[in-house]
DRENPA-3360 file (N, C-alpha, C; in nm, 2 decimals, always signed):
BEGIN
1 = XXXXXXXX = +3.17/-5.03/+2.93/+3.12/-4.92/+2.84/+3.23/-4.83/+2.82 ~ +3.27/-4.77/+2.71/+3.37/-4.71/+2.62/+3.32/-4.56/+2.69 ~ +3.45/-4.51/+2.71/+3.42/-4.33/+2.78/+3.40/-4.26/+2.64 ~ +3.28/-4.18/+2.66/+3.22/-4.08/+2.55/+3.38/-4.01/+2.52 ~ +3.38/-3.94/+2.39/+3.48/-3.87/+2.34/+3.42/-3.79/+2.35 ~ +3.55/-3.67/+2.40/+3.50/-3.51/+2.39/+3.52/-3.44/+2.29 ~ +3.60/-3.47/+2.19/+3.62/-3.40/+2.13/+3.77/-3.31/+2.12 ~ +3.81/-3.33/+2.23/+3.95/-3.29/+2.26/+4.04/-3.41/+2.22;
9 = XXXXXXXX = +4.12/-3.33/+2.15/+4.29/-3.42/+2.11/+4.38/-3.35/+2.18 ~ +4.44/-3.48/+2.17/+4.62/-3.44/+2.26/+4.71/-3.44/+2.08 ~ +4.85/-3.36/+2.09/+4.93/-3.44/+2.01/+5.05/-3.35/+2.07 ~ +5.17/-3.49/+2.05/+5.27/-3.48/+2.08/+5.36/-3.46/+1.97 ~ +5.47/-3.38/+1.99/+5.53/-3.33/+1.92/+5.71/-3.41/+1.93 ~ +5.69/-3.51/+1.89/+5.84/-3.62/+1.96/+5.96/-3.53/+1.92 ~ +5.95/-3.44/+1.83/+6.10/-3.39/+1.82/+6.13/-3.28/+1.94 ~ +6.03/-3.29/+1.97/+6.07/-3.13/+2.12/+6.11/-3.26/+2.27;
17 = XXXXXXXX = +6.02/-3.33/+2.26/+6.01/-3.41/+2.37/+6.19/-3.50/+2.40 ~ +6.18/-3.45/+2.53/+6.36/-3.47/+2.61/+6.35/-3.62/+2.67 ~ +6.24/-3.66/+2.68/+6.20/-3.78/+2.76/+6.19/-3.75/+2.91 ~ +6.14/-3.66/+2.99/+6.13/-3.63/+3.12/+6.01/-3.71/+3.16 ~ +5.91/-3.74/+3.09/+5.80/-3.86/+3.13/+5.73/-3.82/+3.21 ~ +5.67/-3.67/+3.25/+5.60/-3.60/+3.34/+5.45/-3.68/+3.31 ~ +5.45/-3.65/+3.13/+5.31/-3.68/+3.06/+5.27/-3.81/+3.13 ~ +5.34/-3.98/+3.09/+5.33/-4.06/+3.17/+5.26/-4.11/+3.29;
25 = XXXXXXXX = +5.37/-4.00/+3.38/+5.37/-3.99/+3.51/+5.21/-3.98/+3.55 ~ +5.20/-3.88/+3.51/+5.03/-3.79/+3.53/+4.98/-3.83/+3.43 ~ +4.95/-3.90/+3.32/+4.79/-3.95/+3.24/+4.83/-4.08/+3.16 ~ +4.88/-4.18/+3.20/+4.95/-4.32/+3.17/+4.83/-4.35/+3.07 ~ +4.69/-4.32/+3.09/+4.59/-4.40/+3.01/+4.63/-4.32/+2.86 ~ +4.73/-4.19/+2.84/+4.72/-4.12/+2.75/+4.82/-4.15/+2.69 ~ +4.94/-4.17/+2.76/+5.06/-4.16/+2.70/+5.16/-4.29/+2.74 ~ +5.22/-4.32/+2.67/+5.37/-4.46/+2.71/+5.50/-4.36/+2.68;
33 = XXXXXXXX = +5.57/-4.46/+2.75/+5.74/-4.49/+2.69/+5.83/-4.58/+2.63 ~ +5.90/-4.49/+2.54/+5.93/-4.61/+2.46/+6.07/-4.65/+2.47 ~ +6.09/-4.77/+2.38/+6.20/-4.85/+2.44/+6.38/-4.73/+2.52 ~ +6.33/-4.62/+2.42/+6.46/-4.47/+2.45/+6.42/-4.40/+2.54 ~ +6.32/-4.39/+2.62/+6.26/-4.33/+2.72/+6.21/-4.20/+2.67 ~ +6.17/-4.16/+2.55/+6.05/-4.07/+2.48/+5.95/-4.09/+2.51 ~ +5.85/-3.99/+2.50/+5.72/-4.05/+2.52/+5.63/-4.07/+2.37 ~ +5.50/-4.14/+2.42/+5.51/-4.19/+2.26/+5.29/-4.15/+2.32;
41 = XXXXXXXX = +5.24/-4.15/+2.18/+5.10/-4.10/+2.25/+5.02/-4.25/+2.24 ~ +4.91/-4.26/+2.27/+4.85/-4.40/+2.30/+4.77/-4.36/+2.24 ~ +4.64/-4.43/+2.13/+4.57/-4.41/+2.03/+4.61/-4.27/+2.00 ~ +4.48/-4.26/+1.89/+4.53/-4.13/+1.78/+4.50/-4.05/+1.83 ~ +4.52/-4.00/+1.92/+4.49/-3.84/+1.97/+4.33/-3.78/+2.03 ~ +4.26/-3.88/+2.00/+4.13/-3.87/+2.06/+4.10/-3.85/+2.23 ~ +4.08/-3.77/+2.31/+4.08/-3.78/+2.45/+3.92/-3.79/+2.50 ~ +3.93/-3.89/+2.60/+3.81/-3.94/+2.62/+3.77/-3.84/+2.70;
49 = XXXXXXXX = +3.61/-3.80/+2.69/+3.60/-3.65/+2.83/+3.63/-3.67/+2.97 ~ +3.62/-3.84/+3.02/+3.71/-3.84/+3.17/+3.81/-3.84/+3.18 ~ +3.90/-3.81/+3.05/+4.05/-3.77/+3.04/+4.09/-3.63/+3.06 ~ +4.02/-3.57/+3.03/+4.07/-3.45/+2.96/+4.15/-3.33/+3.08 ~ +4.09/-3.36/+3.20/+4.15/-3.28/+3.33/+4.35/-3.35/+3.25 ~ +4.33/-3.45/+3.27/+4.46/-3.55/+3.29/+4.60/-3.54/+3.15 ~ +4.53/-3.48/+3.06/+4.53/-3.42/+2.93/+4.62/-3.29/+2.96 ~ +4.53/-3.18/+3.02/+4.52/-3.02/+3.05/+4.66/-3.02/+3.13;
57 = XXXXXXXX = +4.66/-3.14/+3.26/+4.76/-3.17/+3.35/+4.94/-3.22/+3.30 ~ +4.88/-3.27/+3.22/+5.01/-3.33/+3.12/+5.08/-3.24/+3.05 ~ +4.99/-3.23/+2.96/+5.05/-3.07/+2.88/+5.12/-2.89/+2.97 ~ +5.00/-2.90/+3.05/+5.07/-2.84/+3.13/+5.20/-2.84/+3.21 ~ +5.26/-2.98/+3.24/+5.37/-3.01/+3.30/+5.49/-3.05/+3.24 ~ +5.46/-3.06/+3.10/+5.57/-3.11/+2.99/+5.62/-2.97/+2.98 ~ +5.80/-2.98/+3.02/+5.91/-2.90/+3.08/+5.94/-2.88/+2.89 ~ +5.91/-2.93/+2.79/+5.95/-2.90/+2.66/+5.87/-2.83/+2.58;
65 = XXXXXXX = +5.70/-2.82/+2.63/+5.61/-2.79/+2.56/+5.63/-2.92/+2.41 ~ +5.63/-3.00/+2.47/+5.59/-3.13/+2.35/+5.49/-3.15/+2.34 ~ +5.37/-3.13/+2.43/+5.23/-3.16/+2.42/+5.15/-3.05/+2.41 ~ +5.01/-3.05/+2.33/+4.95/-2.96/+2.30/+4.82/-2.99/+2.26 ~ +4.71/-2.92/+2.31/+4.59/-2.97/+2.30/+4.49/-2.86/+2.25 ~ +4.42/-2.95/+2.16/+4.31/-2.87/+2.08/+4.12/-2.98/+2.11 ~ +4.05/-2.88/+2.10/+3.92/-2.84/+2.12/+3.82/-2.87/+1.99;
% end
């Protein structure tokens, strides 16, 4: 069974993003790396509501403010 969407989006901003891979690190179902060690977002920005702590946690720890979440 597919996790209900909340309604919250992630989006990443690749030109700010240094590649520190914190996002990764903390919400891998959210986010990849790519072959340059950027981070790259996984589907379109949709965050599933058992995501969304993991989401909050990401953005929060991205050292560039590359990620940013809306409601």
């Amino acid at each position: 069974m597919a996790s209900r969407v909340s309604g919250m989006r992630v989006h990443l901003d690749t030109e700010k993003c240094q590649g520190h891979n914190r996002c990764y690190a903390l919400a891998p179902e959210l986010f990849d790396v790519d072959d340059y060690g950027q981070a790259v977002l996984l589907g379109d920005g949709d965050v599933p509501a058992d995501l969304e702590d993991k989401a909050r946690l990401a953005a929060s720890n991205c050292p560039e403010y590359a990620i940013t979440i809306s409601d």
